[in-house]
SENU-887441 format. One record per residue (C-alpha): residue number from 0; residue in three letters; x, z, y. Coordinates in steps of 0.05 Angstrom, whole numbers, padded with zeros to 5 digits. Layout:
// SENU-887441
GUDREN   k   r     px     pz     py
GUDREN NUM ALA      X      Z      Y
...
END
This chain:
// SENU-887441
GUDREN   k   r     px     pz     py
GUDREN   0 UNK -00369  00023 -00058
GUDREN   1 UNK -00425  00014 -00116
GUDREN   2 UNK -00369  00004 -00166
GUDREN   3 UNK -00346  00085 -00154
GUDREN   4 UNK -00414  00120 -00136
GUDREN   5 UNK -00460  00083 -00204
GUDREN   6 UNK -00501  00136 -00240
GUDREN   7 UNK -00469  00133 -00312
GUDREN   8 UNK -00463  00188 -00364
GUDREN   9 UNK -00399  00193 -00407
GUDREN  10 UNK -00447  00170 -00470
GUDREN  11 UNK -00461  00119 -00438
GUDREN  12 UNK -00387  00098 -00418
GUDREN  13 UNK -00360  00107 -00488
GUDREN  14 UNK -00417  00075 -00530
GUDREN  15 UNK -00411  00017 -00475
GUDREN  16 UNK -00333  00010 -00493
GUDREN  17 UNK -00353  00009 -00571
GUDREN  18 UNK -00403 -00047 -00566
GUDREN  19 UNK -00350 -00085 -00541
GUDREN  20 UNK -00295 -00067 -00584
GUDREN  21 UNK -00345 -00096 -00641
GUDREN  22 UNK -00359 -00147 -00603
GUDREN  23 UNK -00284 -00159 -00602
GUDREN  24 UNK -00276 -00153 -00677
GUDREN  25 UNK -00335 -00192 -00700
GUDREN  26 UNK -00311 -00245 -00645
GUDREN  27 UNK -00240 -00247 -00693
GUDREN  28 UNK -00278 -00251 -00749
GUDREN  29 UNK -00319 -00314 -00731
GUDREN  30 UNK -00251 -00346 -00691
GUDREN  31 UNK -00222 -00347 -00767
GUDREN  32 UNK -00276 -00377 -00804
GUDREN  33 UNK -00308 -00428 -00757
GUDREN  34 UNK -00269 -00493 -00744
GUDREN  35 UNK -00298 -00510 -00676
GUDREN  36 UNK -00268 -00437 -00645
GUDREN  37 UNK -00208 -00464 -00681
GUDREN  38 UNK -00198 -00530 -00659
GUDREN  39 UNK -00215 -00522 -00584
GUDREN  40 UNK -00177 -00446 -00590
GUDREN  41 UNK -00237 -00410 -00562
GUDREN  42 UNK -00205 -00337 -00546
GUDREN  43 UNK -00236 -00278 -00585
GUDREN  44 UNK -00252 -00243 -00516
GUDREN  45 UNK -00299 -00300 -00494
GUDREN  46 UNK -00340 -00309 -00562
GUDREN  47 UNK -00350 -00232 -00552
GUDREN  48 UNK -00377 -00238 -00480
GUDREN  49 UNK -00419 -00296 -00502
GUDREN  50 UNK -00440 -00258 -00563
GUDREN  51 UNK -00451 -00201 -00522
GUDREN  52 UNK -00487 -00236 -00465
GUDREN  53 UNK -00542 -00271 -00518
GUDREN  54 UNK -00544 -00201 -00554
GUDREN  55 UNK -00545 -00156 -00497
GUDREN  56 UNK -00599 -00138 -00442
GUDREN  57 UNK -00595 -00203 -00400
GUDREN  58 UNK -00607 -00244 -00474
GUDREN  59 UNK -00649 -00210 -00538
GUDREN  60 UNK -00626 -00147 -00514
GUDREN  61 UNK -00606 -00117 -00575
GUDREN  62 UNK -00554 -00080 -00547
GUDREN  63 UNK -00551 -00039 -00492
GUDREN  64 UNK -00508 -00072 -00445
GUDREN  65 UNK -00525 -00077 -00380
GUDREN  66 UNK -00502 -00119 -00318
GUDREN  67 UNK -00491 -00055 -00277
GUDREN  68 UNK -00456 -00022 -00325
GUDREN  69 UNK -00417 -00083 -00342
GUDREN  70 UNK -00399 -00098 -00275
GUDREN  71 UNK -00353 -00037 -00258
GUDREN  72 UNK -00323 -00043 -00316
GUDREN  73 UNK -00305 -00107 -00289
GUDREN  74 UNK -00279 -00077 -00221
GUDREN  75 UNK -00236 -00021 -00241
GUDREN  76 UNK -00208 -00061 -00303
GUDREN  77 UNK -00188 -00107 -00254
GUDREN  78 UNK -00146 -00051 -00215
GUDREN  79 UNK -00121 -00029 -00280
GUDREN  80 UNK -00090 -00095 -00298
GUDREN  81 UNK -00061 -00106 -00232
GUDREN  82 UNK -00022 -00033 -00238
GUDREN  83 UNK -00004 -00045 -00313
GUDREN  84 UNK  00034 -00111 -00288
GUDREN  85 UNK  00069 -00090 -00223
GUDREN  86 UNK  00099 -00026 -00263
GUDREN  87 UNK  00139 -00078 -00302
GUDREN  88 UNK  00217 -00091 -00288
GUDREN  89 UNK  00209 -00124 -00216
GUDREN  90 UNK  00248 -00196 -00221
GUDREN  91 UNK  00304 -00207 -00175
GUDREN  92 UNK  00309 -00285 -00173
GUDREN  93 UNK  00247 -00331 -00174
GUDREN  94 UNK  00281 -00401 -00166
GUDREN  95 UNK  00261 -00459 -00133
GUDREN  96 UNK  00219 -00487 -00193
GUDREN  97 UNK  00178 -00419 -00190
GUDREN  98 UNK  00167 -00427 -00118
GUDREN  99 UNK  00140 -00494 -00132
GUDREN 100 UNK  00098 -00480 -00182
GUDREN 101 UNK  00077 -00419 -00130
GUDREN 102 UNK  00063 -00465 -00080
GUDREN 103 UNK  00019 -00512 -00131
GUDREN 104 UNK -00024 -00453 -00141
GUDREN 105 UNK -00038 -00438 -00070
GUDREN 106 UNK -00050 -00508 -00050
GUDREN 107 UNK -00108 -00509 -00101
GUDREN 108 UNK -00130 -00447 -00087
GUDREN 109 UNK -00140 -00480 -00013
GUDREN 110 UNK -00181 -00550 -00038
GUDREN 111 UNK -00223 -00504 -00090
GUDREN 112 UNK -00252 -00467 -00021
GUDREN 113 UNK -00257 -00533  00016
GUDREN 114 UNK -00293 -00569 -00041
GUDREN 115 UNK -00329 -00508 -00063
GUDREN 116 UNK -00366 -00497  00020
GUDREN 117 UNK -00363 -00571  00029
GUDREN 118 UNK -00413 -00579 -00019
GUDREN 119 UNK -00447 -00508 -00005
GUDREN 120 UNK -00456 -00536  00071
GUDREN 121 UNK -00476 -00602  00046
GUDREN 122 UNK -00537 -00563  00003
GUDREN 123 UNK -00546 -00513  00056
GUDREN 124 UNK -00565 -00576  00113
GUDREN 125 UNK -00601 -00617  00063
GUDREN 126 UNK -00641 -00578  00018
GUDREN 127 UNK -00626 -00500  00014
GUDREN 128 UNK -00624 -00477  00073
GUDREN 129 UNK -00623 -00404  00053
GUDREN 130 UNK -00562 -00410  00010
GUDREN 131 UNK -00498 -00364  00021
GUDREN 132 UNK -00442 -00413  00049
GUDREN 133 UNK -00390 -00357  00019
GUDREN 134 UNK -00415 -00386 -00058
GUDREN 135 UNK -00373 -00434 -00034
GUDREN 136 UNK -00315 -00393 -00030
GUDREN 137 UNK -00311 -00356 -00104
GUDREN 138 UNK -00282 -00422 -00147
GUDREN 139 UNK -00220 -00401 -00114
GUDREN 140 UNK -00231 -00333 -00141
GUDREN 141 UNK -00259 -00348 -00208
GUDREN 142 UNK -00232 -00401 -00222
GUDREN 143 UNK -00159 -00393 -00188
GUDREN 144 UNK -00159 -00317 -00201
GUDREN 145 UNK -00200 -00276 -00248
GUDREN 146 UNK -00266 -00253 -00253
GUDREN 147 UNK -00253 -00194 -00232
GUDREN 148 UNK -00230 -00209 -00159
GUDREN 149 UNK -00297 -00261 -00156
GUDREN 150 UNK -00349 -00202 -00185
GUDREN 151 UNK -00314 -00158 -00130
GUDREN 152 UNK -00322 -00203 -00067
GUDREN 153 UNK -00390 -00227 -00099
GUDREN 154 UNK -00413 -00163 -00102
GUDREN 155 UNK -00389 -00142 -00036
GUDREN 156 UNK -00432 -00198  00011
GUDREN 157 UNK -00495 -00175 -00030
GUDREN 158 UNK -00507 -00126  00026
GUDREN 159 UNK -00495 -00193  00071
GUDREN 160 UNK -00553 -00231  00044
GUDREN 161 UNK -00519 -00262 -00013
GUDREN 162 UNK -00565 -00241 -00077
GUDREN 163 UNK -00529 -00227 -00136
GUDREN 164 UNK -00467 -00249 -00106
GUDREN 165 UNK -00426 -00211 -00163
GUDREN 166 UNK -00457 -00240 -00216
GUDREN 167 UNK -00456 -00312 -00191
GUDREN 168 UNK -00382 -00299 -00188
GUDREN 169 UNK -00370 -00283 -00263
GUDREN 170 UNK -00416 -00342 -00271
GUDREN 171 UNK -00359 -00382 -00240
GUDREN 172 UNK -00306 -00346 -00276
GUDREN 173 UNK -00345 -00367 -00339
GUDREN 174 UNK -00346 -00431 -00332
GUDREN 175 UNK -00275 -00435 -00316
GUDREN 176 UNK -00252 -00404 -00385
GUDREN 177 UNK -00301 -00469 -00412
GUDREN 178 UNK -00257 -00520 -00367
GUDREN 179 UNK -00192 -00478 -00394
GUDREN 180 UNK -00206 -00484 -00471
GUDREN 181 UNK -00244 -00552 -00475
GUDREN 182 UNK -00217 -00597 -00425
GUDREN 183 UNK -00151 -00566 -00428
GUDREN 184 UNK -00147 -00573 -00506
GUDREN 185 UNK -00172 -00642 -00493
GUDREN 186 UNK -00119 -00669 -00441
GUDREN 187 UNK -00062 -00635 -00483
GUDREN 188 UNK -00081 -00673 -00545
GUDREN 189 UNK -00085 -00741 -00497
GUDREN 190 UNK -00016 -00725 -00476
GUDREN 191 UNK  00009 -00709 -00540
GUDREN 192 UNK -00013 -00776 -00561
GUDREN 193 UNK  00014 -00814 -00499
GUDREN 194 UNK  00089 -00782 -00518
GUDREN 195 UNK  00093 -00729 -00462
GUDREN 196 UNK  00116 -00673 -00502
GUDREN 197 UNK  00177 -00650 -00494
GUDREN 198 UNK  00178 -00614 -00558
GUDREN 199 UNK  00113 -00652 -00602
GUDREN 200 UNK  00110 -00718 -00632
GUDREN 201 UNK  00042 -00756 -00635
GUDREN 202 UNK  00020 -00725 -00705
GUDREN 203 UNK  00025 -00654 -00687
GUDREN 204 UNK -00026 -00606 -00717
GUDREN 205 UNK -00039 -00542 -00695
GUDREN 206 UNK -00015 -00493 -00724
GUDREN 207 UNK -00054 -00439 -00773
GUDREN 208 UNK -00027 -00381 -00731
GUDREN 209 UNK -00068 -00419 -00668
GUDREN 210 UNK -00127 -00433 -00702
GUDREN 211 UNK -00148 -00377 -00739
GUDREN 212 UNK -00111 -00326 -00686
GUDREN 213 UNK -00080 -00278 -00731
GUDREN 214 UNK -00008 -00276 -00749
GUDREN 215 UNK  00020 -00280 -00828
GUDREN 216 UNK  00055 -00211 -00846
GUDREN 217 UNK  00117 -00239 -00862
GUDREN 218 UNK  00121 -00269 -00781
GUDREN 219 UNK  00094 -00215 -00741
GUDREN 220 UNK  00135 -00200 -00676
GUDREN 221 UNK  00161 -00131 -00652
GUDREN 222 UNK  00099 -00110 -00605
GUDREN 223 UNK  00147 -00074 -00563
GUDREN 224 UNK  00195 -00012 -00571
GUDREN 225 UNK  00181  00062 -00569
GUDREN 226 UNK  00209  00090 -00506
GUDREN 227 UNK  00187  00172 -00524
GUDREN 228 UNK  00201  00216 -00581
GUDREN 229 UNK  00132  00214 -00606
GUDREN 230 UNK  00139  00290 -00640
GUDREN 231 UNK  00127  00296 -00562
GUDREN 232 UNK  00084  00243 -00528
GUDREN 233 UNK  00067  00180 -00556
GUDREN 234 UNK  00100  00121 -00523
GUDREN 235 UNK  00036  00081 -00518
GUDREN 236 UNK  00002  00148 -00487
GUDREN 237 UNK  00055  00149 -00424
GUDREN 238 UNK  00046  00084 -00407
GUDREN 239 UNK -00025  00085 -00400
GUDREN 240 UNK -00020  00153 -00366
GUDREN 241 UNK  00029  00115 -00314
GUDREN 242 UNK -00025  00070 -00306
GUDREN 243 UNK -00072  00126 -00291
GUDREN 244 UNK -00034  00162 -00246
GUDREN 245 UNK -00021  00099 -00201
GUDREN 246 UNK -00093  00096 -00200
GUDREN 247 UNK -00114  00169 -00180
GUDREN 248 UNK -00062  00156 -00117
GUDREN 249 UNK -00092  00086 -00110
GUDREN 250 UNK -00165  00133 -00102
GUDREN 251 UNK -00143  00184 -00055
GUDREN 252 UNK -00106  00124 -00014
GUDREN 253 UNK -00163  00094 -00013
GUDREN 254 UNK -00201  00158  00009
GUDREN 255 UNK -00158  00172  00053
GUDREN 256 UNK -00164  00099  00094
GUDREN 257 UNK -00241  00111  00099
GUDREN 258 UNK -00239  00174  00131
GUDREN 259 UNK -00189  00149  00182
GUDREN 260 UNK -00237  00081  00188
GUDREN 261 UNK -00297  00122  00193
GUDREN 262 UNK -00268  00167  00249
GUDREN 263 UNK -00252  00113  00292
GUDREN 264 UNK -00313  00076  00275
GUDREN 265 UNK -00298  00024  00235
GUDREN 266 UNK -00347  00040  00186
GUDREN 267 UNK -00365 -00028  00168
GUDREN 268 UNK -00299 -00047  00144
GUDREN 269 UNK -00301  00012  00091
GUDREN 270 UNK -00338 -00047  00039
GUDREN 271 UNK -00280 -00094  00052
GUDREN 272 UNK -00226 -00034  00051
GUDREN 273 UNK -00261 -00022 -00019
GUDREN 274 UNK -00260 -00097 -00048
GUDREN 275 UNK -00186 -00095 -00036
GUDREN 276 UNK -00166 -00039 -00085
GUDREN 277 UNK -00133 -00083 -00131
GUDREN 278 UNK -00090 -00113 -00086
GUDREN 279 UNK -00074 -00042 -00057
GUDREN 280 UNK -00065 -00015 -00135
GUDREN 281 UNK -00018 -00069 -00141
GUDREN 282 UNK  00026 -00049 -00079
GUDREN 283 UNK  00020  00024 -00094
GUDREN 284 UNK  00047  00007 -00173
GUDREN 285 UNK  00106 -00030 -00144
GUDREN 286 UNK  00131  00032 -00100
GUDREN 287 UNK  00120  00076 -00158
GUDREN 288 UNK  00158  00026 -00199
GUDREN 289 UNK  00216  00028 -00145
GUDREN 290 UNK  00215  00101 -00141
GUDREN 291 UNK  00220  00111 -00220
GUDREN 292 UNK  00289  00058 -00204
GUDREN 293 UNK  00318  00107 -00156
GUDREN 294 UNK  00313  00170 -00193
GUDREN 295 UNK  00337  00140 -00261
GUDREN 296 UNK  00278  00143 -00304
GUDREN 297 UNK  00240  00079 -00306
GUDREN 298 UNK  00269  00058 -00368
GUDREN 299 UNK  00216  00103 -00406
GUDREN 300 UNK  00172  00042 -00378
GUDREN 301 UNK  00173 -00014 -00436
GUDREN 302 UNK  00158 -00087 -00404
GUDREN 303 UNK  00129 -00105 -00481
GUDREN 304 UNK  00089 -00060 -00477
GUDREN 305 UNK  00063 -00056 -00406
GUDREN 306 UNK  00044 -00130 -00426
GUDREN 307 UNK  00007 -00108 -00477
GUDREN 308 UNK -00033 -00058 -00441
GUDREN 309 UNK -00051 -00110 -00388
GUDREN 310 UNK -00074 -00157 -00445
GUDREN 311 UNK -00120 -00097 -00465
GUDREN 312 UNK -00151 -00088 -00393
GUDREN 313 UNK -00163 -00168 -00388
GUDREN 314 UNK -00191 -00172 -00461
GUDREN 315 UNK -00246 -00117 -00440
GUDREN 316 UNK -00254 -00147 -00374
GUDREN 317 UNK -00268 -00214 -00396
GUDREN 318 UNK -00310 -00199 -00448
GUDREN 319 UNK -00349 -00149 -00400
GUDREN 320 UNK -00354 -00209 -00344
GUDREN 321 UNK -00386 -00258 -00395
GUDREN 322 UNK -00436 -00208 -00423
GUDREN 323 UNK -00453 -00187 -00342
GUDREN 324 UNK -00478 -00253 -00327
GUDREN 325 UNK -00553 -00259 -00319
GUDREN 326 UNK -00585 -00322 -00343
GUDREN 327 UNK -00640 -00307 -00278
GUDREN 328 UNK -00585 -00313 -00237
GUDREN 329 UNK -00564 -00375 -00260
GUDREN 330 UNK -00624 -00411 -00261
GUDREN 331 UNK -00638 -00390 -00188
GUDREN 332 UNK -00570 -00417 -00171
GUDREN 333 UNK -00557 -00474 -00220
GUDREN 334 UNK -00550 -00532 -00180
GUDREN 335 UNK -00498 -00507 -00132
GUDREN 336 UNK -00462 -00465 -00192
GUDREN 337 UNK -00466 -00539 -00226
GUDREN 338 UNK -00446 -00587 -00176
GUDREN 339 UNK -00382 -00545 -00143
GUDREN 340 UNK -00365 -00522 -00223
GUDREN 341 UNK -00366 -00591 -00237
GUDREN 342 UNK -00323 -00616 -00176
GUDREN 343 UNK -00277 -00560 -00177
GUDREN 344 UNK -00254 -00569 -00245
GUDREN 345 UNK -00249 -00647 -00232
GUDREN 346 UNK -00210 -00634 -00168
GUDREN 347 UNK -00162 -00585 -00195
GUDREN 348 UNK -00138 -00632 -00256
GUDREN 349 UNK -00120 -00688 -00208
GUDREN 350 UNK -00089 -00633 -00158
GUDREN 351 UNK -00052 -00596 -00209
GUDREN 352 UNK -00034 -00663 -00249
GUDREN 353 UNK -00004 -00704 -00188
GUDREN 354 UNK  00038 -00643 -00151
GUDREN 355 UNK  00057 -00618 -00218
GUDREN 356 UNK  00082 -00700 -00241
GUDREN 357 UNK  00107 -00701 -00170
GUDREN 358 UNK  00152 -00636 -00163
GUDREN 359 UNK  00187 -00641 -00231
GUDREN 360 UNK  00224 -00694 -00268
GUDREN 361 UNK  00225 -00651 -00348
GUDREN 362 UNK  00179 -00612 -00384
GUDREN 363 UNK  00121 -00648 -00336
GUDREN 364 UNK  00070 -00631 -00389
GUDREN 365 UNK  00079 -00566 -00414
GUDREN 366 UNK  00083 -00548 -00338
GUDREN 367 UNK  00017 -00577 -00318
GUDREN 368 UNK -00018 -00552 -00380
GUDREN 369 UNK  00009 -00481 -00362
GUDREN 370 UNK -00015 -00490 -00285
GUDREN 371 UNK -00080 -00523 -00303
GUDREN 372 UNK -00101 -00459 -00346
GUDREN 373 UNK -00079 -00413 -00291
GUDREN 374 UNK -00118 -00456 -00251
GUDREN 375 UNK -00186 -00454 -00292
GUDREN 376 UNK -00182 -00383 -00321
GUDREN 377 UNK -00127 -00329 -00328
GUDREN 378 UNK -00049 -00325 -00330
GUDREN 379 UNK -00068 -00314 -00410
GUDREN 380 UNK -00100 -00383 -00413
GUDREN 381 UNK -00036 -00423 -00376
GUDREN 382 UNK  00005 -00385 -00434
GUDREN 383 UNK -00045 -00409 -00490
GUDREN 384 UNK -00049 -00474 -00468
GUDREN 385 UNK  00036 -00480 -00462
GUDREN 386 UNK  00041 -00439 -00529
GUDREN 387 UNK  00010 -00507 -00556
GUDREN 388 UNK  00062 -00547 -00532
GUDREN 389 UNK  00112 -00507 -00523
GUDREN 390 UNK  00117 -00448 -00590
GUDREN 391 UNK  00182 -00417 -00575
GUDREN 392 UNK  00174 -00413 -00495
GUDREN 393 UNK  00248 -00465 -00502
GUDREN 394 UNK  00214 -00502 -00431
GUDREN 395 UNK  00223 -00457 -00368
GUDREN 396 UNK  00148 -00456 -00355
GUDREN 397 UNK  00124 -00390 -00385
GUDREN 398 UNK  00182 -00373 -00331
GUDREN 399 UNK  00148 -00415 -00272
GUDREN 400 UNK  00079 -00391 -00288
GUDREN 401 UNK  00096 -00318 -00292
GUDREN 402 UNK  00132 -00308 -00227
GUDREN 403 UNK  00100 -00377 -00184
GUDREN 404 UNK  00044 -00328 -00195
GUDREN 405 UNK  00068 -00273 -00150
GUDREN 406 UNK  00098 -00312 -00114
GUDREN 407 UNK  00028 -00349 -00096
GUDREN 408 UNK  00005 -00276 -00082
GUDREN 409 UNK  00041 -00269 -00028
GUDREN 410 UNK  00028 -00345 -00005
GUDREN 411 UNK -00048 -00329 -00023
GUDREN 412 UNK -00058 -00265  00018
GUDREN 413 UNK -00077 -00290  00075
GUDREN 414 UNK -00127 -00326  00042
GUDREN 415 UNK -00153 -00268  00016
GUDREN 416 UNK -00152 -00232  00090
GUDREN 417 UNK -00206 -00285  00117
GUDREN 418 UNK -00248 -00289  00052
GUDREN 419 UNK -00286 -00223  00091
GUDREN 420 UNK -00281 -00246  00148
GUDREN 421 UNK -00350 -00286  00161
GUDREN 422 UNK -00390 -00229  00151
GUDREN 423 UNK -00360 -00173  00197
GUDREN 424 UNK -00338 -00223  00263
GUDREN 425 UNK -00391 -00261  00256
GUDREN 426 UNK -00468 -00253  00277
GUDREN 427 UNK -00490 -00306  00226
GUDREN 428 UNK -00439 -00312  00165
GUDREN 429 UNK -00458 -00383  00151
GUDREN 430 UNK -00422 -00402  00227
GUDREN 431 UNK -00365 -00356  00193
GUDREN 432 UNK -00355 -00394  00136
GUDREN 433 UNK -00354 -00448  00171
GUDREN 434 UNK -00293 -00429  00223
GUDREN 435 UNK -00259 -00401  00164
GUDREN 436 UNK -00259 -00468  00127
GUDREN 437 UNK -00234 -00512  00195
GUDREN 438 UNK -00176 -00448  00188
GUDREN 439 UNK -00167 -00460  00107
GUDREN 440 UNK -00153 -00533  00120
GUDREN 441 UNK -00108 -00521  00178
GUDREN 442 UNK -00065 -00477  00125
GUDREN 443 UNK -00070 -00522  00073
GUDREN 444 UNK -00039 -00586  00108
GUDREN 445 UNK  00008 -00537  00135
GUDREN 446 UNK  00027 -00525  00059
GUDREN 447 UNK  00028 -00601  00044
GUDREN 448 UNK  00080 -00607  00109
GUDREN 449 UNK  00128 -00563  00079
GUDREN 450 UNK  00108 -00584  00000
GUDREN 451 UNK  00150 -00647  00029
GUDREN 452 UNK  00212 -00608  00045
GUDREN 453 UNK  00203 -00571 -00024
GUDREN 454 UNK  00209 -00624 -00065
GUDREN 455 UNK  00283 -00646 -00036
GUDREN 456 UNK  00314 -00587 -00071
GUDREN 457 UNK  00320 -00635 -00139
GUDREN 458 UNK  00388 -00608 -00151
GUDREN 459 UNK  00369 -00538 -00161
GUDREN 460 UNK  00307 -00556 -00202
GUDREN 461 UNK  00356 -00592 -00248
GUDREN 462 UNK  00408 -00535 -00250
GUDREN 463 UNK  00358 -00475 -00267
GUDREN 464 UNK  00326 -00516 -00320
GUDREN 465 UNK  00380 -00526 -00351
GUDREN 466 UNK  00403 -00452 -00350
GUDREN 467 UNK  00330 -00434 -00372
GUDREN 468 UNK  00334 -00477 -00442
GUDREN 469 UNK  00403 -00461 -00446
GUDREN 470 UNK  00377 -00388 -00451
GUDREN 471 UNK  00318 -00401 -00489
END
């Protein structure tokens, strides 16, 4: 657990968060004046990890950022953005397009990992024979995920022989946000032209709100509503203490599970037990969330703003995974971070594009453009991507993103379960990665079995879309 026990002084902590709140602003700044940000939508957070990655102690180091540092801040922001999300108003229906969409997600979760150790075997028999098979194994978790679930399993097989294993995930992650804004700007626009949109004709421009990212004064949106007198406690300052509380549990949990392990001897699982405290975060938020139901008081909780907190954890985290990565790193493991980068993001357009064309009869576009940034970098870049297309969320898939999402979760954990795997059952990890791809490809045509049966449910589809732009 290097995330918990780093040596860092509180001076330290803070002046770390202030470098990249200005990296944040000045990020804004240059996302309003420079037309290529504007035109491919470049996010603020990922000019400011790029700024803060050539500025910072892997670059000119001119500010004191370093990959260490930067790398926690990665894990526990993570956790943090997990918790801030499952505290929200739990969803009672997810619908048979969400489950779709759910199921799209998983399934290329599944031929990210097979392409990604096909081609880390393939370098491993031919030319590199000491190369970590897992490598193979974090586009699924950059790309699919988040950096913060790739830096954490990265980091974890470094004590397994895999150097730098946490930083070659945010590499991944990184190069995913580049797929996300450039080739999904770019295959938006070609479908704009070809007529696709549901809601777009062929001369659409952007508009300035997109491009320069700030929002006229006259059409500002309610950022959520005050649930707290704030005489007494600002509203803003209980939901973030929510957050922290679910977190201190989430610690002594967590605590709690090691001692047990390490009484019965199951010390080496305590690493594994510890790469899993987002998901456990997660869990832990939804039974507070369920407890604040039953006695009567969740509605101090405002969904709005929750969101909004979560945006602030993944604006810090990705800015804080970009700036981590090490340009050694990446020269040592270039070729392999190239070629499966390369083939992932090829492989997950023509996944995403045929299941998605496949599956639904409306809104095909704004739907795959929503899955495709999922797919290449966060839940945030699926919604920037639709927001293109789709301005006033009238399509149901902000709906299908949002909830196929957990609903992959749940599809995905197992997935997750034998990501570990390799290195504690088996003697040399490489034979484990192995076995555990033969195991990812027995799921996935398991998944393409029933993806058959899915798609009958037309009839449904048709009914809750029109329900959702009926509501929208």
């Amino acid at each position: 657990m290097p995330s918990w026990n780093l040596d860092i002084t509180a001076g330290d902590f803070f002046i770390d968060f202030a470098w990249i709140g200005l990296l944040l602003c000045l990020a804004i700044l240059l996302r309003n004046k420079i037309a290529l940000f504007q035109r491919n939508l470049i996010p603020a957070n990922l000019i400011a990890g790029a700024i803060g990655l050539a500025a910072g102690a892997n670059g000119l180091d001119l500010i004191p950022l370093s990959t260490d540092r930067l790398g926690t801040y990665v894990y526990h922001l993570l956790a943090l953005l997990f918790i801030a999300l499952a505290l929200r108003t739990p969803q009672k229906k997810l619908g048979i397009s969400s489950v779709k969409t759910g199921t799209v997600f998983i399934i290329t979760y599944l031929i990210q990992a097979l392409i990604g150790l096909a081609i880390a075997f393939a370098l491993i028999y031919l030319f590199m024979p000491d190369l970590f098979a897992g490598i193979g194994l974090l586009p699924p978790l950059a790309f699919g995920m988040n950096p913060g679930v790739a830096y954490t399993f990265g980091q974890n097989w470094e004590q397994y022989g895999f150097e730098s294993g946490g930083v070659v995930g945010l590499t991944f992650a990184a190069a995913g946000f580049l797929v996300a804004y450039t080739v999904g700007i770019w295959l938006i626009r070609r479908g704009i032209r070809r007529g696709e949109a549901a809601f777009l004709d062929a001369g659409h421009e952007l508009s300035d709100e997109l491009r320069k990212g700030t929002i006229p004064r006259s059409e500002r949106p309610s950022g959520g509503k005050q649930t707290t007198s704030p005489e007494i406690i600002e509203s803003l300052s209980l939901h973030l203490g929510l957050v922290g509380v679910v977190y201190i549990i989430t610690y002594g949990l967590l605590r709690v599970i090691e001692a047990g392990m390490t009484f019965a001897g199951a010390e080496q699982e305590v690493h594994t037990l510890w790469s899993f405290h987002f998901v456990i975060a997660s869990i832990l938020a939804l039974s507070v969330r369920k407890v604040l139901d039953y006695a009567g008081v969740a509605d101090v909780i405002d969904d709005i703003t929750m969101t909004r907190v979560s945006n602030l954890f993944m604006d810090f985290m990705i800015v804080a995974s970009v700036a981590a990565i090490s340009l050694a790193v990446v020269m040592t493991y270039w070729i392999p971070l190239l070629l499966i980068s390369v083939t992932v993001a090829l492989a997950t357009w023509w996944v995403v594009r045929r299941l998605m064309y496949h599956a639904f009869r409306t809104y095909r576009l704004e739907r795959f453009a929503s899955v495709f940034g999922n797919m290449t970098g966060t839940i945030q870049s699926g919604l920037l991507l639709l927001r293109i297309l789709d301005s006033g969320m009238k399509s149901p898939a902000s709906f299908n993103l949002v909830y196929g999402s957990g609903f992959a979760l749940i599809l995905g954990f197992p997935v997750l379960i034998l990501v570990n795997a390799p290195v504690y059952y088996f003697d040399d990890p490489n034979r484990g990665f192995f076995v555990i791809m033969m195991a990812l490809l027995f799921y996935l045509i398991m998944l393409l079995t029933g993806w058959r049966y899915l798609n009958n449910a037309d009839k449904d589809e048709v009914t809750e879309e029109q329900k959702a732009s009926d509501s929208g």
